[in-house]
N, C-alpha and C positions, 0 to 999 in steps of 0.2 A: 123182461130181459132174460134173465134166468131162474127158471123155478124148481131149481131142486135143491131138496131140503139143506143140502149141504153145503150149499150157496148161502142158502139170507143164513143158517145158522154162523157162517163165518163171518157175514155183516151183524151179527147182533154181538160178537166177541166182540168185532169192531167199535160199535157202540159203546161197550164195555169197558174197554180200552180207553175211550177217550174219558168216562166218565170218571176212569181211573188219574186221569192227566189234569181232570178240573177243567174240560172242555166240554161243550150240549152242542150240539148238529139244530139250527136253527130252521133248517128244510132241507131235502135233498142236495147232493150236488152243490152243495154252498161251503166257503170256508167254517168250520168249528169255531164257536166266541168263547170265550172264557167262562166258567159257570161260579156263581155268586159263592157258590162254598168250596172253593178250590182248596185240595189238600194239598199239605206238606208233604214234599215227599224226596226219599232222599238219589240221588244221583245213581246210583246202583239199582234202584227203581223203575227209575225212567226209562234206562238203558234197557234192563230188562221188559218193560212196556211196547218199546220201539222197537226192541227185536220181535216179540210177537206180531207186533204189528205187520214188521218187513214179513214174516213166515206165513202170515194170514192171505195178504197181498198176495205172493209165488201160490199157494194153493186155489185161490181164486183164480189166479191166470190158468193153472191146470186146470180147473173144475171148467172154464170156457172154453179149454181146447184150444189155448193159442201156444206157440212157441216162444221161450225166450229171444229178448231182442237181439238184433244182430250186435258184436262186438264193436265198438270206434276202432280207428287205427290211428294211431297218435302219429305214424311217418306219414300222412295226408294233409302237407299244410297246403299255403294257397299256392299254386300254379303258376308257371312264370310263361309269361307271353311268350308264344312263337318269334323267332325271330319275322320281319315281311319279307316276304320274295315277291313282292309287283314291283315291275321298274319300267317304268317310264324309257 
């Protein structure tokens, strides 16, 4: 996939991170399960855990070379039918 060093080194923080949360990565590309010696940890912890997390992710997306995604537009709800103009 990608093999520059600065890639897996961000997926081994990753790792890291979770191992921080009381989670092990069971194979690739799988949800994380809980790891038998989960620490305590407290709420300002965490936060700070998942924002490394989120900052690891955005640098990964640069290290691939892709763009952020495009923005929603919340005035886009659903579309109201055309009135018809066939007449009989």
């Amino acid at each position: 996939m990608f093999n520059t060093p600065q890639y897996h080194t961000a997926c081994q923080i990753q790792r890291k991170i979770l191992e921080a949360l009381g989670l092990e990565m069971q194979q690739a590309n799988q949800t994380p399960k809980p790891a038998p010696h989960a620490p305590k940890l407290r709420p300002a912890e965490i936060c700070s855990l998942a924002k490394a997390w989120s900052d690891i992710e955005d640098r990964k997306r640069i290290l691939r070379m892709k763009g952020l995604p495009k923005p929603v537009e919340a005035n886009s709800g659903p579309k109201k039918a055309k009135p018809k103009t066939f007449v009989e």
